[in-house]
C-alpha positions as CSV (number, residue, x, y, z in Angstrom):
1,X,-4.6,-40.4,-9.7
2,X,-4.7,-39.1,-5.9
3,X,-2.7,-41.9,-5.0
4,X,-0.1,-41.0,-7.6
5,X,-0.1,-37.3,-6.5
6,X,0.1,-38.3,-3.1
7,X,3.0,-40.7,-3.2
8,X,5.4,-38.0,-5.7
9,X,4.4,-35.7,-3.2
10,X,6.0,-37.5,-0.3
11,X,8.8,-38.8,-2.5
12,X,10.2,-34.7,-3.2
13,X,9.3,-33.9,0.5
14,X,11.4,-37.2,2.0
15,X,14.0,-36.3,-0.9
16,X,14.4,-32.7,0.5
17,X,14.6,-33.7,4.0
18,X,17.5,-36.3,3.4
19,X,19.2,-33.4,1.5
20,X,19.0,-31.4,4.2
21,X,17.4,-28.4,1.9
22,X,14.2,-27.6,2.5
23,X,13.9,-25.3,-1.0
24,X,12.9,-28.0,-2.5
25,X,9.7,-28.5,-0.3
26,X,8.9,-25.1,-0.2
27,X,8.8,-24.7,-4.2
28,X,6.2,-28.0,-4.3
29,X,4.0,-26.3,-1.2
30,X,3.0,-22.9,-1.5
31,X,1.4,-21.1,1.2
32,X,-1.6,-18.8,0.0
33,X,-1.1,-15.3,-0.2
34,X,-3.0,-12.9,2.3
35,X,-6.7,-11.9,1.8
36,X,-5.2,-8.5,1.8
37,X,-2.5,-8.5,-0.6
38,X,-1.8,-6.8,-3.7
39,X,-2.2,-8.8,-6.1
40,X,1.1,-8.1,-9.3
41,X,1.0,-8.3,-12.7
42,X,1.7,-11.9,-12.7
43,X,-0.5,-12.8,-10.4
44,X,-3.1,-10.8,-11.8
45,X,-2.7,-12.4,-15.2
46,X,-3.2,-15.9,-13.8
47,X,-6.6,-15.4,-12.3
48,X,-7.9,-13.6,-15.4
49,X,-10.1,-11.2,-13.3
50,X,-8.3,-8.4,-12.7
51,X,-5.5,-8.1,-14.9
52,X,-3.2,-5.3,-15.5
53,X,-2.3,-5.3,-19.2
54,X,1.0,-3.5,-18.8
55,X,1.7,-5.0,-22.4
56,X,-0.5,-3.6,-25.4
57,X,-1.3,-5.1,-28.6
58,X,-3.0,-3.8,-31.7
59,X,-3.4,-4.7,-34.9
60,X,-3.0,-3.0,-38.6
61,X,-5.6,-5.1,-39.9
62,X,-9.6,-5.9,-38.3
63,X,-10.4,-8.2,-41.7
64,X,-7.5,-9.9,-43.8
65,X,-7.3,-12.5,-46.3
66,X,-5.6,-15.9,-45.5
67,X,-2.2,-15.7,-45.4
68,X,-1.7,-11.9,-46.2
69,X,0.9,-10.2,-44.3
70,X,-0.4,-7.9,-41.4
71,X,0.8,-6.3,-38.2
72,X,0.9,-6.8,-34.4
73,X,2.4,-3.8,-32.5
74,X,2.3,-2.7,-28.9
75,X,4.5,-1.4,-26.1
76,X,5.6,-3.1,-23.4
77,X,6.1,-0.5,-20.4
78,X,6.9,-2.8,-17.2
79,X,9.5,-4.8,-19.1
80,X,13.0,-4.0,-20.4
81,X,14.4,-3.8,-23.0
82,X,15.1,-6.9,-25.1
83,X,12.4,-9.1,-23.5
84,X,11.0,-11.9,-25.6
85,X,7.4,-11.2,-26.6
86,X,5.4,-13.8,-28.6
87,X,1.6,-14.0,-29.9
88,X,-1.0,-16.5,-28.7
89,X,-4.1,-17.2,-30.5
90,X,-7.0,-18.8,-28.6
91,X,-8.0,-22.5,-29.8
92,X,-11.2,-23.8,-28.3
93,X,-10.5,-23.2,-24.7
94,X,-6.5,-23.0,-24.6
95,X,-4.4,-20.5,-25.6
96,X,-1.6,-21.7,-28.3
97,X,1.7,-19.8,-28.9
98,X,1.9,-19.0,-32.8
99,X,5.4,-18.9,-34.5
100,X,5.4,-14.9,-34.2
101,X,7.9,-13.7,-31.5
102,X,10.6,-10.9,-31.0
103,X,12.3,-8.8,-28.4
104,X,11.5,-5.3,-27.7
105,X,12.9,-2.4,-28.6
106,X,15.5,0.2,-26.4
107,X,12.2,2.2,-26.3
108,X,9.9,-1.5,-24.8
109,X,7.9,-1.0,-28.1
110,X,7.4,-3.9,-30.3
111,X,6.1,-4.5,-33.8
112,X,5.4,-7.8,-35.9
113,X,5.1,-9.3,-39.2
114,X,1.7,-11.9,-38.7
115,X,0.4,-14.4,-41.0
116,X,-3.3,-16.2,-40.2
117,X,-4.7,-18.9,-42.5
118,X,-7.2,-20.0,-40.0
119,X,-10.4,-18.8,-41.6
120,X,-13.1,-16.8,-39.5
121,X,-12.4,-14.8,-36.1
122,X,-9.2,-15.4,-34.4
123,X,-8.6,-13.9,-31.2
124,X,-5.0,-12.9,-30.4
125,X,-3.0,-11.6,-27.7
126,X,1.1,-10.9,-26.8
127,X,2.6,-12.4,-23.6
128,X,5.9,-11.8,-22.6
129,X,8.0,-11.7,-19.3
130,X,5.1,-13.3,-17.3
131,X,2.6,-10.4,-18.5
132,X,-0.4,-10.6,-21.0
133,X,-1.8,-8.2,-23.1
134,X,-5.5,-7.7,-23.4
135,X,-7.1,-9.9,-26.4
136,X,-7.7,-8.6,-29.7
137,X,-9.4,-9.9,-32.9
138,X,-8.5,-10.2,-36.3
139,X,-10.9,-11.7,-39.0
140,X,-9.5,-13.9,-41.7
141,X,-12.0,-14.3,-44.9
């Protein structure tokens, strides 16, 4: 596997250099950020530590029946207008991307029609625009 890594590696760095462009090299190898620096939204979202959840989520229900209609709704305050917001539900160790998605409103607000049939307690959460909302729950009996 190093071996592989290794040799695509050099492949996209020689590629770039007989290109002449050395954007592609600098997208592969990132430097790391400053001890000191800020860390953004996006950033912040990727680590999991600290995280700014600049979107909200909330639900209309704590305890449904499987496959009863139920609400997600939030605001979305760093994002404009129109931006694509979709609900994950956490599987095991991953986070999957359910069917449920929208844009937000003129006012960044957003609300949506959910269906669970996964029995027991799912836990939930919006992204959108590179930011995540904190995670919510939502038992299904």
């Amino acid at each position: 596997m190093e071996r592989f890594t290794r040799t695509t590696l050099t492949g996209i760095v020689t590629a770039a250099l007989l290109a002449g462009s050395m954007g592609v090299a600098a997208a592969v190898i990132e430097p790391k950020p400053a001890a000191n620096a800020k860390k953004t939204s996006i950033s912040a979202a990727a680590d999991g530590k600290h995280e700014r959840h600049a979107l909200t989520a909330r639900s209309t229900a704590a305890g449904i029946q499987a496959w009863r209609q139920f609400r997600v709704y939030g605001s979305a305050k760093e994002l404009r207008p129109g931006t694509r917001v979709a609900l994950q539900q956490k599987r095991g160790k991953r986070w999957v991307t359910l069917p449920a998605s929208m844009n937000t409103t003129r006012k960044a607000t957003y609300k949506m029609r959910v269906y669970l049939g996964l029995k027991g307690r799912n836990t939930l959460r919006i992204i959108g625009g590179g930011l995540v909302s904190k995670p919510f729950t939502v038992t299904v009996h």
